[in-house]
ROTORMI-800618 format. One record per residue (C-alpha): residue in three letters; residue number from 1; x, y, z. Coordinates in steps of 0.1 Angstrom, whole numbers. Example, Ala and Ser with C-alpha at 12.3 -4.5 7.8 and 13.67 -1.06 7.14 Angstrom:
<pts>
residu->Ala num->1 X->123 Y->-45 Z->78
residu->Ser num->2 X->137 Y->-11 Z->71
</pts>
This chain:
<pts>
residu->Unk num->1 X->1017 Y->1588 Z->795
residu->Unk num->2 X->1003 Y->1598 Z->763
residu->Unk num->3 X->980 Y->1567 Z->751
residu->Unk num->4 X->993 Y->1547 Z->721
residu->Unk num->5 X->1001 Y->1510 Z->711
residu->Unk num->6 X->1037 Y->1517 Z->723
residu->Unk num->7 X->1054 Y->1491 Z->746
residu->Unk num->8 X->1056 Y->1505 Z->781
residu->Unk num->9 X->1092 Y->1507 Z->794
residu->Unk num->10 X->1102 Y->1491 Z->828
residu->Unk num->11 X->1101 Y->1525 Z->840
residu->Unk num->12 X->1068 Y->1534 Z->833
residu->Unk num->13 X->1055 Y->1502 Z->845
residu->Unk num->14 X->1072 Y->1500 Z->875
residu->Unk num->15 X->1062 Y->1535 Z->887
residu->Unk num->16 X->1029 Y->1524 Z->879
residu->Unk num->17 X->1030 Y->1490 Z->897
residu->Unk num->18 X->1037 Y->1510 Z->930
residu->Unk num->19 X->999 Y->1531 Z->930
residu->Unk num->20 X->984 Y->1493 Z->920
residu->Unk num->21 X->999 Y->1474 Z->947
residu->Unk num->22 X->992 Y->1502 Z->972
residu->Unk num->23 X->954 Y->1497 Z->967
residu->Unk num->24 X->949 Y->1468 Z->993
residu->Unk num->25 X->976 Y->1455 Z->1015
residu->Unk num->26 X->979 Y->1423 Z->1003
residu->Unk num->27 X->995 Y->1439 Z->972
residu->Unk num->28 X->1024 Y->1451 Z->988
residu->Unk num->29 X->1038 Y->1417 Z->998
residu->Unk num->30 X->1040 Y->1406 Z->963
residu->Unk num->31 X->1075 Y->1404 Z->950
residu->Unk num->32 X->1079 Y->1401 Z->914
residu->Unk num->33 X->1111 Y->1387 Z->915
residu->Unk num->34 X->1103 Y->1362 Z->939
residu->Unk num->35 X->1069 Y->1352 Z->920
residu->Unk num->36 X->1092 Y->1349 Z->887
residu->Unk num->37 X->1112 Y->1323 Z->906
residu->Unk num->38 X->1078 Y->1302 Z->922
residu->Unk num->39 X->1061 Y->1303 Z->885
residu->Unk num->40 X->1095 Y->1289 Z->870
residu->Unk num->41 X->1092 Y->1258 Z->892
residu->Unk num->42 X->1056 Y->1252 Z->886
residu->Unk num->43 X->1053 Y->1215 Z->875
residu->Unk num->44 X->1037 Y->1215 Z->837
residu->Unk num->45 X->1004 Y->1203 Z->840
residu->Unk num->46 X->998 Y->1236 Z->862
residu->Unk num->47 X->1007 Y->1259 Z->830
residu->Unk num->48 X->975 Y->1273 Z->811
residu->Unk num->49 X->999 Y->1280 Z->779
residu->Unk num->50 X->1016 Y->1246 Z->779
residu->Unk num->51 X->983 Y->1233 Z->778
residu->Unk num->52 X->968 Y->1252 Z->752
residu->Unk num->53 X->999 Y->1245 Z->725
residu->Unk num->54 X->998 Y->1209 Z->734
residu->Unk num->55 X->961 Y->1211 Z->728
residu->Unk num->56 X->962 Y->1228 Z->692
residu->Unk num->57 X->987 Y->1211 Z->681
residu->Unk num->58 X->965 Y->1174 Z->690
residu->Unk num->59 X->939 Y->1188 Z->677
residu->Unk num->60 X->919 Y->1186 Z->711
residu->Unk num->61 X->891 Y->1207 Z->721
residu->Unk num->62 X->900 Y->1215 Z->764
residu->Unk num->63 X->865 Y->1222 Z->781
residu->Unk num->64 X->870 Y->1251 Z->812
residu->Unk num->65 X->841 Y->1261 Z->835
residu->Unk num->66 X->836 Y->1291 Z->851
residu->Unk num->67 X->835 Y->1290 Z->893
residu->Unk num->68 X->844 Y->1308 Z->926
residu->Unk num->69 X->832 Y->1313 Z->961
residu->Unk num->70 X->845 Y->1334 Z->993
residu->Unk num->71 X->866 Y->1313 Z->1012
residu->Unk num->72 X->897 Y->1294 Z->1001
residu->Unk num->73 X->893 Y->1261 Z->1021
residu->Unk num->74 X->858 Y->1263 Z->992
residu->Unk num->75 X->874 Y->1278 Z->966
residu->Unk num->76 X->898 Y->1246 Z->968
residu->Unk num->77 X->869 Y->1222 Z->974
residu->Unk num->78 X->854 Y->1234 Z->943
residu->Unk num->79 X->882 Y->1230 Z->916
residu->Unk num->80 X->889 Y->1196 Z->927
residu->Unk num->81 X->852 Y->1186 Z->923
residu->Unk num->82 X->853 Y->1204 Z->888
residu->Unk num->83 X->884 Y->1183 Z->883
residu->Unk num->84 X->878 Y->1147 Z->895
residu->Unk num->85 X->840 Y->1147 Z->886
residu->Unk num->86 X->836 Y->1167 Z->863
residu->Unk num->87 X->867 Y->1161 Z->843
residu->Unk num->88 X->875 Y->1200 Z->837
residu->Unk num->89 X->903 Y->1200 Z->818
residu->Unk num->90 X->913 Y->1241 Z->827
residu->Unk num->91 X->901 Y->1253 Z->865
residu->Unk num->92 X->886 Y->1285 Z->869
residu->Unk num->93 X->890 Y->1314 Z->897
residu->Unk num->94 X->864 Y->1336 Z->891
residu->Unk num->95 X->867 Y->1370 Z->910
residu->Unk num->96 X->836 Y->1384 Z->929
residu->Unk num->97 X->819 Y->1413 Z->920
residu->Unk num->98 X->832 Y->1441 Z->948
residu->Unk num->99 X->870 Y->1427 Z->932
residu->Unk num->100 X->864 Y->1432 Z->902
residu->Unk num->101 X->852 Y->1469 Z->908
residu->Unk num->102 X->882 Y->1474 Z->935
residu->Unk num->103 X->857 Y->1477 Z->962
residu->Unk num->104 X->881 Y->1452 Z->987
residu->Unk num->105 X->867 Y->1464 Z->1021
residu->Unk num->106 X->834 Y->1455 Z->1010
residu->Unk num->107 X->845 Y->1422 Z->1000
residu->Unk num->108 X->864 Y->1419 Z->1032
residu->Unk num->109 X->832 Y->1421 Z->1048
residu->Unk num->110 X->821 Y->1393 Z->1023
residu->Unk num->111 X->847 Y->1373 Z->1037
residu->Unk num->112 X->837 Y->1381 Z->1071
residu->Unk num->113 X->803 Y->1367 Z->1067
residu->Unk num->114 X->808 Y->1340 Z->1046
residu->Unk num->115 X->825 Y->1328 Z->1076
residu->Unk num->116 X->801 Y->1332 Z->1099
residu->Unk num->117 X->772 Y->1317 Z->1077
residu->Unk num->118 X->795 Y->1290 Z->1065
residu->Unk num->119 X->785 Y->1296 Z->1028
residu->Unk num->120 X->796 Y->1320 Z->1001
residu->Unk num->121 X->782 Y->1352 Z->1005
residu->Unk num->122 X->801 Y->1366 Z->974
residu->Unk num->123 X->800 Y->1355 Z->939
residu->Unk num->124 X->831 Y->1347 Z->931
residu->Unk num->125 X->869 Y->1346 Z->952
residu->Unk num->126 X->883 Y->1374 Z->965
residu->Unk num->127 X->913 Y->1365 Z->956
residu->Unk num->128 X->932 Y->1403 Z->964
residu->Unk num->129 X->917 Y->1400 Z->1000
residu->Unk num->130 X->929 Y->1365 Z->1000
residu->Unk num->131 X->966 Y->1375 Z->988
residu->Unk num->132 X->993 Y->1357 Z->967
residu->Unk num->133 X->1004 Y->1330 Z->998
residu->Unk num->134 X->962 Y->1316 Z->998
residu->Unk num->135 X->960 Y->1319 Z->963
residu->Unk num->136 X->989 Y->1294 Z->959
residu->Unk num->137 X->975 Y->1273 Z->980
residu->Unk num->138 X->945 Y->1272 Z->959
residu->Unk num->139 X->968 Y->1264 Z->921
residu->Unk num->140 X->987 Y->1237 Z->949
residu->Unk num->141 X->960 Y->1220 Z->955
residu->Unk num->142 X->948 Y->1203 Z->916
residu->Unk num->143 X->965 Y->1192 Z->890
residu->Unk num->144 X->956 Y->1216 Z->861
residu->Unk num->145 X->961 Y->1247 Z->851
residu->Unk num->146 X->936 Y->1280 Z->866
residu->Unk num->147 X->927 Y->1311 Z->849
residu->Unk num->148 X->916 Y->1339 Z->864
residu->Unk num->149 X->879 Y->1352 Z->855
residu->Unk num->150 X->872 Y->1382 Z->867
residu->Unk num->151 X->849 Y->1406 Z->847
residu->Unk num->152 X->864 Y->1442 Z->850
residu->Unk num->153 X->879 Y->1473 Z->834
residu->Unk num->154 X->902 Y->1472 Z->864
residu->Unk num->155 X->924 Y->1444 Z->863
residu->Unk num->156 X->954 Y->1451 Z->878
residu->Unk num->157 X->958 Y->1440 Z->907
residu->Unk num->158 X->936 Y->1413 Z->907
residu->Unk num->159 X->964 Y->1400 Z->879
residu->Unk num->160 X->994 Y->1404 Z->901
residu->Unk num->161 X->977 Y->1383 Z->932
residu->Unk num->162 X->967 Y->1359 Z->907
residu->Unk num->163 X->1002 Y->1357 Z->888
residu->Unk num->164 X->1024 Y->1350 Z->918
residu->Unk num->165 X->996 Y->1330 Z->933
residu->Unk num->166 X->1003 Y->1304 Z->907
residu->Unk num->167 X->972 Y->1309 Z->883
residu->Unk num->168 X->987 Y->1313 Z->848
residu->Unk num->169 X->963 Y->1332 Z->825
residu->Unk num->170 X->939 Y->1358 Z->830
residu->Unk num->171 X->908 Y->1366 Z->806
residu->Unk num->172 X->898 Y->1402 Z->796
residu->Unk num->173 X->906 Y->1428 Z->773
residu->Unk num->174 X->899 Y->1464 Z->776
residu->Unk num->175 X->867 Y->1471 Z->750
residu->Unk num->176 X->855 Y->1444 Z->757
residu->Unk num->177 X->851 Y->1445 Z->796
residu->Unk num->178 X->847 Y->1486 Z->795
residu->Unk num->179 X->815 Y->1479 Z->772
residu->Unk num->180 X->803 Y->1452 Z->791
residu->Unk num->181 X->809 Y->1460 Z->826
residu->Unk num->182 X->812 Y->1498 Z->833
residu->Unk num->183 X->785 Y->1529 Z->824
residu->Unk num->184 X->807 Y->1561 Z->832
residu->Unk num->185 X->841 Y->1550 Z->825
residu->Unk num->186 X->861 Y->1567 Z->794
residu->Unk num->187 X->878 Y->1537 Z->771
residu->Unk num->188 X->910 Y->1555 Z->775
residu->Unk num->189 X->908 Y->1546 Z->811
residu->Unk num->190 X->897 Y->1510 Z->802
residu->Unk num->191 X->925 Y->1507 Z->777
residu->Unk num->192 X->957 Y->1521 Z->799
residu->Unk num->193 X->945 Y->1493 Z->828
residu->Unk num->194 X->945 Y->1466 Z->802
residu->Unk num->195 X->982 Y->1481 Z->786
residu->Unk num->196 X->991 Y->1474 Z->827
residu->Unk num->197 X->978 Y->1435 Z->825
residu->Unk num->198 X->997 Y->1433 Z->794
residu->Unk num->199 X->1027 Y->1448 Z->801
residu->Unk num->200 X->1028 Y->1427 Z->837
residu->Unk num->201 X->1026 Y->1395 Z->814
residu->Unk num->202 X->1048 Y->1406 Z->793
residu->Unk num->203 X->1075 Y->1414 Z->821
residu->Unk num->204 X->1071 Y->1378 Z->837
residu->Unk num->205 X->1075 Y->1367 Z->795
residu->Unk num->206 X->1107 Y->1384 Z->792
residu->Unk num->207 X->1123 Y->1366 Z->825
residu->Unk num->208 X->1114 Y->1331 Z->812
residu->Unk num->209 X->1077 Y->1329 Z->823
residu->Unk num->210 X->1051 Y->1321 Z->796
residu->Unk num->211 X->1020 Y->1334 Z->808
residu->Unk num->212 X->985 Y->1331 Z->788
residu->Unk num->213 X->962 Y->1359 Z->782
residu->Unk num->214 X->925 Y->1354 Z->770
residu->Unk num->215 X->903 Y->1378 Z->747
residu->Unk num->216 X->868 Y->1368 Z->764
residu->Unk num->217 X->845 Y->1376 Z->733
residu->Unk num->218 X->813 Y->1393 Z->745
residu->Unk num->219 X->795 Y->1392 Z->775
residu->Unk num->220 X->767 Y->1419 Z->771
residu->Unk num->221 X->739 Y->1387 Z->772
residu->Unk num->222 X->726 Y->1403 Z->741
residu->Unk num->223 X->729 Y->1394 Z->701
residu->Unk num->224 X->764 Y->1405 Z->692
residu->Unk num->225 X->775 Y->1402 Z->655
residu->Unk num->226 X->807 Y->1380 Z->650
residu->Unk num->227 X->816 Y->1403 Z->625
residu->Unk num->228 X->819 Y->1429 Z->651
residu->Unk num->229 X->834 Y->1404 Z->676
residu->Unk num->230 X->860 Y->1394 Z->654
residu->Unk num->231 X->873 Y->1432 Z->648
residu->Unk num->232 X->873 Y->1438 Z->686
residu->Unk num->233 X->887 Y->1409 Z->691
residu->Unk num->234 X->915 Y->1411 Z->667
residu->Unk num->235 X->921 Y->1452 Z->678
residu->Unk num->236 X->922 Y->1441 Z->717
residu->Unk num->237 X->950 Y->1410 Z->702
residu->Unk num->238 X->972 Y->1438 Z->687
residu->Unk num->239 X->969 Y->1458 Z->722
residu->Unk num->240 X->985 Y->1429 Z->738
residu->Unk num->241 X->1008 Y->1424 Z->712
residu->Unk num->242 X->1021 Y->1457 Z->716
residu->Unk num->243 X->1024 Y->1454 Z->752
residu->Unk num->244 X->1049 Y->1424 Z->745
residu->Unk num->245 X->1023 Y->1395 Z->749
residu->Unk num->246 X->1030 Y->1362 Z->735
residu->Unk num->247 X->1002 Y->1336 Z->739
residu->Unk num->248 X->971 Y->1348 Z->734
residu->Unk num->249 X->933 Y->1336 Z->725
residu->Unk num->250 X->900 Y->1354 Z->711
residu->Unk num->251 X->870 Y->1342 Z->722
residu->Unk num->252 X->832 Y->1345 Z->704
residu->Unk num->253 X->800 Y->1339 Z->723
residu->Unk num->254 X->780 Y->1318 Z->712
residu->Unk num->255 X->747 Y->1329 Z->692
residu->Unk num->256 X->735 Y->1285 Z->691
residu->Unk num->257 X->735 Y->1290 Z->647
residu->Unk num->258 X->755 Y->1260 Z->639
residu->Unk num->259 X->767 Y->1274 Z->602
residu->Unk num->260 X->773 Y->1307 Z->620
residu->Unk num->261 X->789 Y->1299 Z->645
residu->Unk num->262 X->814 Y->1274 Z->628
residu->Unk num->263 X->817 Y->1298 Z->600
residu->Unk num->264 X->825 Y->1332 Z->628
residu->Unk num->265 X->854 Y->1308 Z->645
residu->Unk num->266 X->872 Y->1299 Z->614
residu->Unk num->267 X->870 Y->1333 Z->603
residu->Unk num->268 X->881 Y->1346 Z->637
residu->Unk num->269 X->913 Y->1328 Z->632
residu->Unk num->270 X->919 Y->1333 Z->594
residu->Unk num->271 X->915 Y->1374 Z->602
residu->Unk num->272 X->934 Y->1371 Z->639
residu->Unk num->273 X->962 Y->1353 Z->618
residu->Unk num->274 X->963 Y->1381 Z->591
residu->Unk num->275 X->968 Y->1414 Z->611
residu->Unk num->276 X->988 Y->1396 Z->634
residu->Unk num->277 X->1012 Y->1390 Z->604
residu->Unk num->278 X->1003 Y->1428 Z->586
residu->Unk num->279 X->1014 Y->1445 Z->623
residu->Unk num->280 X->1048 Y->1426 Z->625
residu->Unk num->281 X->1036 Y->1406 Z->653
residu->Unk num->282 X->1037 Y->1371 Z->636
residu->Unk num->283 X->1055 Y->1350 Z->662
residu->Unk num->284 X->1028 Y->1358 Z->689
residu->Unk num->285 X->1010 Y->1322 Z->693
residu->Unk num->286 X->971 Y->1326 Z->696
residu->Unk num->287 X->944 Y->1299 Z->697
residu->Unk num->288 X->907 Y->1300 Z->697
residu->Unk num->289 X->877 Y->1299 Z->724
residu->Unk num->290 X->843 Y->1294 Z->719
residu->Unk num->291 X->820 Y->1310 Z->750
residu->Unk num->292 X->783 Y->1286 Z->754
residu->Unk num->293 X->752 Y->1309 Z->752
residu->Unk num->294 X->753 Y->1339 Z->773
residu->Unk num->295 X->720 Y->1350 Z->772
residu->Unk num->296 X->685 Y->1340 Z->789
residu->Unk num->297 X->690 Y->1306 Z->798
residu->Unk num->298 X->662 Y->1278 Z->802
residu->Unk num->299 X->647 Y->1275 Z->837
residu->Unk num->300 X->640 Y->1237 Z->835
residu->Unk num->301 X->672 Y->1213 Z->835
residu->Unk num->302 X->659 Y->1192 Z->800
residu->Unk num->303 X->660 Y->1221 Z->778
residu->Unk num->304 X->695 Y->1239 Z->798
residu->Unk num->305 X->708 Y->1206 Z->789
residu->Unk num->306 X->702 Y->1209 Z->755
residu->Unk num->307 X->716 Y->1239 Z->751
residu->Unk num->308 X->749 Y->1232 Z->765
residu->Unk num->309 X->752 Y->1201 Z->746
residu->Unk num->310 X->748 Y->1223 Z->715
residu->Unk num->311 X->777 Y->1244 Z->727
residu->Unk num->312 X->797 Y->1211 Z->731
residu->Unk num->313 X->793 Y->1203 Z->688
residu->Unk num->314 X->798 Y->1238 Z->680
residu->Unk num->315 X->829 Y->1238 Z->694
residu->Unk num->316 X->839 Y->1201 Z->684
residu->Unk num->317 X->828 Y->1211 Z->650
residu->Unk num->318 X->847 Y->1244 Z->648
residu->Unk num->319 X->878 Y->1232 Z->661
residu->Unk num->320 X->882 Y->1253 Z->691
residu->Unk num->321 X->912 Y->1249 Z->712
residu->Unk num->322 X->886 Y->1256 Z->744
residu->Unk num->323 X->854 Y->1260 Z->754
residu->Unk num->324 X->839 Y->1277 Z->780
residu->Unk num->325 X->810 Y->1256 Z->795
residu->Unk num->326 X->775 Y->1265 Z->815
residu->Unk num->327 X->753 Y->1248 Z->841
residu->Unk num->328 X->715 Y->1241 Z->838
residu->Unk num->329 X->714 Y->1265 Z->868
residu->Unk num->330 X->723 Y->1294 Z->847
residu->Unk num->331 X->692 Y->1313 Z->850
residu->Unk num->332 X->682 Y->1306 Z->885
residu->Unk num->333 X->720 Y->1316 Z->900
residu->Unk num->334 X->754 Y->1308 Z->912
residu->Unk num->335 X->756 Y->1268 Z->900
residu->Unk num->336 X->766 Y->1239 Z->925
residu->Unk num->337 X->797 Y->1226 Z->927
residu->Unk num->338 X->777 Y->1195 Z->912
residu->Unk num->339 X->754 Y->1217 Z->883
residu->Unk num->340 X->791 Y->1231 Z->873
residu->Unk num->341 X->807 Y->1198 Z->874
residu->Unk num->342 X->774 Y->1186 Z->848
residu->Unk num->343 X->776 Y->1208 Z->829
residu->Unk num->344 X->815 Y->1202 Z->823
residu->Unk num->345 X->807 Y->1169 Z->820
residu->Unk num->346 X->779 Y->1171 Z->791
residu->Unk num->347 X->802 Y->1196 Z->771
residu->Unk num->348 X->824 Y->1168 Z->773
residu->Unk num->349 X->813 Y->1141 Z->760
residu->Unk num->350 X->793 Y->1158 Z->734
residu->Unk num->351 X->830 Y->1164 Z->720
residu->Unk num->352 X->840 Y->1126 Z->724
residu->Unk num->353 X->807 Y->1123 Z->704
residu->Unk num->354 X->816 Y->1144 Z->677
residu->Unk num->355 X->853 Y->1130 Z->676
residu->Unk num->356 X->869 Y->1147 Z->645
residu->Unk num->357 X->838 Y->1157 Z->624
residu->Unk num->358 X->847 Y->1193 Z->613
residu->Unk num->359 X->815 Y->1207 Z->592
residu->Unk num->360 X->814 Y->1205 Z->560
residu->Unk num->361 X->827 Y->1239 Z->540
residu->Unk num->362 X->799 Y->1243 Z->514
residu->Unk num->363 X->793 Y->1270 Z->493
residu->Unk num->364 X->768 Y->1284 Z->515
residu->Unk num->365 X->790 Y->1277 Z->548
residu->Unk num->366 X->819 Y->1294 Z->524
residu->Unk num->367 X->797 Y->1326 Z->517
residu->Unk num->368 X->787 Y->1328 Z->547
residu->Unk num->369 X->824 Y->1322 Z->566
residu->Unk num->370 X->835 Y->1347 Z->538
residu->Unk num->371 X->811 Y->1377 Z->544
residu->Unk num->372 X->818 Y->1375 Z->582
residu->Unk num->373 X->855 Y->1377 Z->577
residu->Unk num->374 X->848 Y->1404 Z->554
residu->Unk num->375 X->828 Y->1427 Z->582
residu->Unk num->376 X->855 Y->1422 Z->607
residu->Unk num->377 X->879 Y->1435 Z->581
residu->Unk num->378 X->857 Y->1467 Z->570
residu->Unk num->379 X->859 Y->1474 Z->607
residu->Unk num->380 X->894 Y->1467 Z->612
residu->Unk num->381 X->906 Y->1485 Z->581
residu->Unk num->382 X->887 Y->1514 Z->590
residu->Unk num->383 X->893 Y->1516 Z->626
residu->Unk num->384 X->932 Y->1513 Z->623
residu->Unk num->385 X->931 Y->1537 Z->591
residu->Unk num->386 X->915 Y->1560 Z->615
residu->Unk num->387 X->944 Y->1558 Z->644
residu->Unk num->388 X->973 Y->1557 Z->614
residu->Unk num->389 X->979 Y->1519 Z->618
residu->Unk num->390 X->977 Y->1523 Z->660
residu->Unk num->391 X->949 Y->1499 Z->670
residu->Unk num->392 X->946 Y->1518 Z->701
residu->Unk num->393 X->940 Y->1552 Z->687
residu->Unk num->394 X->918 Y->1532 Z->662
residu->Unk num->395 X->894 Y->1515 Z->686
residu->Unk num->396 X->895 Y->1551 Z->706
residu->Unk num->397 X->882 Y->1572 Z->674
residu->Unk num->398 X->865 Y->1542 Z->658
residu->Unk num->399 X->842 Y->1540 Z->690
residu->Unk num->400 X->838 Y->1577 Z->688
residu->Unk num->401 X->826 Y->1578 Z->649
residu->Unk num->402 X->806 Y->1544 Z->657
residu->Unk num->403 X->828 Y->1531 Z->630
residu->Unk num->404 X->829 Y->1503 Z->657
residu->Unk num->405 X->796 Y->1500 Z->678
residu->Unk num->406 X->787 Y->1473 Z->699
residu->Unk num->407 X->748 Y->1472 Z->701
residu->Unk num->408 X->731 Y->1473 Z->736
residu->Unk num->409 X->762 Y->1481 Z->758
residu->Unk num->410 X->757 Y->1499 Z->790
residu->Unk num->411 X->789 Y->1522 Z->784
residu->Unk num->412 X->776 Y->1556 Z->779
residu->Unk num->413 X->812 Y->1561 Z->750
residu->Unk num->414 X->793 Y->1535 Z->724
residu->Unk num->415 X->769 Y->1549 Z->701
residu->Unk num->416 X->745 Y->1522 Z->702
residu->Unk num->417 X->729 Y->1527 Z->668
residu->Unk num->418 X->736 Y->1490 Z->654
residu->Unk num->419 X->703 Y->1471 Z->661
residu->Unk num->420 X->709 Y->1431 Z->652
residu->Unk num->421 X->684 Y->1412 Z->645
residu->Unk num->422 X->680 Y->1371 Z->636
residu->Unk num->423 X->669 Y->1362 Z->604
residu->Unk num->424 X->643 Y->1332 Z->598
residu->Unk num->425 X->674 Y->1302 Z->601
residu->Unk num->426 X->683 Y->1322 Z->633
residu->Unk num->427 X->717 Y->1333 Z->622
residu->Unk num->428 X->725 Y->1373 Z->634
residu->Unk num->429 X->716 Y->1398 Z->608
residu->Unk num->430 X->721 Y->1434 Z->609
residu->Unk num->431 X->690 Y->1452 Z->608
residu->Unk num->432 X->707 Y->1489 Z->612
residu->Unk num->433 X->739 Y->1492 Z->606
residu->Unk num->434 X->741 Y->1529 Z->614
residu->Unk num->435 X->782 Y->1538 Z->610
residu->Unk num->436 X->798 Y->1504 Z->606
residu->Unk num->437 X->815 Y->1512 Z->570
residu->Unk num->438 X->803 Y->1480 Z->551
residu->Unk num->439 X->800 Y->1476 Z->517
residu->Unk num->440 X->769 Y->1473 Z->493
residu->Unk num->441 X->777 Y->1438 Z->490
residu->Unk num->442 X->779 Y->1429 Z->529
residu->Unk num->443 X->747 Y->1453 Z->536
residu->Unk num->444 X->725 Y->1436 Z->511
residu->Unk num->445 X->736 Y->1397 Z->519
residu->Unk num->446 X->729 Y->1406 Z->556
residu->Unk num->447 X->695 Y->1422 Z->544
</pts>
């Protein structure tokens, strides 16, 4: 198919949808039809997207760790430690790294040994290897809703085991996750597999299914500008739009700059909320998800903890719909079931701390909320001028011009040239700006 914003047909999926479920076994016993009919009698509080709405409409901020091991007996053990002691409010399945680069006899051996050594030998579930039947008995076993975390440009089938396994969103989105994670591979490629993921949720949508699909912000571990994360963001939103997705959230890691980081969430949703309406996609429902520090973490537990209470108020003080928490484990490894669970915990009740303080809108949180927004939107506007109004063609020659760059990616297709910096309050500055096409006005308040 030639590659555009336009809505695959049934046809085109389905035809596709036969070489995915062909890659591992397990995909072949997956009957959509059948997987429509088990996710319409899932009880409520298993439905991510239920659970969002109720939570933006309350006002509530829902915390969500990350988490997975090898095994399902585990996998199980885990969530329901994350959910009784750590009060987890969204359950995580994080895939493992030979899953999420389609490499499934590899994680079969993973499996293998993990038995044998009677730990996890793998860094996250494999839940294709697995299949849709022991996946279900994973989202049967809590009582809240799971999302699937795995970190890939190749989502696919990971999506469909997860879908009609009961797990009810899915994070990633195609720049994002071809910058992060791949060197070699073209964004087109990136792109079409994400059109795939959308297009499956938007299938299940259109038979009475409301499925919830998450934007995962940046996960490079390096400085990113929100005013670049909010135009990828927003572009990889109009993807799934386009696709026929419904419920949606944009994510922005944090860079621990209170005023920044308030100020890049507020304008994340003014902007998403904008070209959402300018593209004809106004009934799409989207909310908005703030990710704790990604980079180096602390090694010592006293100053890990601090961190990740910071990430807490950030997000209490934004008004974030989730957050997605750390452990004080971060930069020695995989966490415990116990480190994960504490670090749920902490993010948790430094949000019952903050109860409904929202900060303050100064001038100077105002300029600085307004010349964010104003970034994202020279990036967007330029970027979608470039593809004729198609944000896929636009991110495709945008990321070709370095109209959009995305500074220290591995992918070998982004130019690279934008160095940030932070300035002395430790907000993110641009130091070269190389082709972003900013203004005078946004180029000298950033210098």
């Amino acid at each position: 198919m030639e590659l555009s914003n336009r809505r695959w047909s049934d046809e085109e999926f389905l035809a596709e949808r036969r070489e995915v479920l062909s890659l591992w076994p397990t995909g072949k016993e997956i009957d959509l039809e059948e997987a429509v009919d088990y996710l319409k009698g899932l009880p409520p509080d298993r439905q991510y997207a239920r659970s969002i709405v109720e939570a933006e409409k309350e006002g509530r901020t829902l915390v969500q760790p990350r988490g997975g091991v090898a095994l399902i007996d585990d996998h199980i053990a885990l969530l329901r430690w994350l959910q009784e002691k750590g009060g987890a409010d969204l359950l995580p399945t994080t895939t493992d790294t030979y899953t999420r680069n389609l490499k499934f006899q590899d994680a079969q051996r993973g499996v293998e040994e993990s038995r044998k050594a009677g730990r996890s030998m793998l860094n996250g579930c494999p839940i294709v290897n697995h299949g849709f039947r022991a996946v279900r008995r994973v989202s049967e076993s809590v009582e809240r809703p799971i999302i699937v975390l795995s970190g890939t440009a190749f989502p696919q089938l990971a999506a469909e085991t997860g879908f009609s396994g009961g797990l009810t969103a899915f994070l990633g989105a195609a720049i994002s996750y071809t910058a992060s994670y791949t060197k070699d591979l073209p964004f087109e490629q990136g792109i079409r597999n994400y059109q795939y993921l959308d297009r499956l949720t938007s299938y299940y949508e259109e038979r009475g299914v409301r499925l919830h699909r998450e934007q995962p912000g940046f996960l490079t571990g390096t400085l990113v500008p929100p005013g670049i994360g909010i135009a990828v963001a927003v572009l990889e939103m109009l993807m799934a739009a386009g696709q026929g997705v419904k419920h949606y959230s944009m994510g922005l890691c944090q860079s621990l700059n209170i005023q920044q980081d308030v100020a890049a969430l507020r304008a994340l949703k003014e902007v998403g909320r904008e070209y959402l309406q300018r593209a004809g996609h106004g009934e799409v429902f989207f909310s908005i998800a703030t990710h704790q520090w990604m980079q180096a973490f602390p090694t010592d537990e006293p100053r890990a903890y601090a961190v990740i209470v910071l990430g807490g108020i950030i997000a209490a003080l934004a008004g974030a719909t989730q957050v997605i928490t750390k452990s004080t484990h971060e930069a020695e490894g995989i966490p415990t079931a116990e480190a994960n669970a504490e670090g749920v915990k902490a993010t948790r009740m430094a949000i019952q701390l903050m109860r409904a303080n929202r900060l303050q809108e100064s001038s100077e949180f105002l300029e600085e909320k307004s010349m964010i927004a104003k970034e994202a939107r020279s990036i967007l506007d330029k970027a979608l001028e470039m593809g004729d109004g198609d944000p896929v063609l636009g991110s495709l020659r945008g990321l070709q011009a370095g109209v959009l760059d995305i500074p220290w990616a591995p992918n070998r297709f982004v130019a690279g040239r934008v160095i940030p910096v932070r300035d002395a309050r430790g907000a993110i500055r641009y130091l070269e700006h190389a082709n972003l096409p900013f203004t005078r006005e946004i180029l000298e308040y950033n210098r």
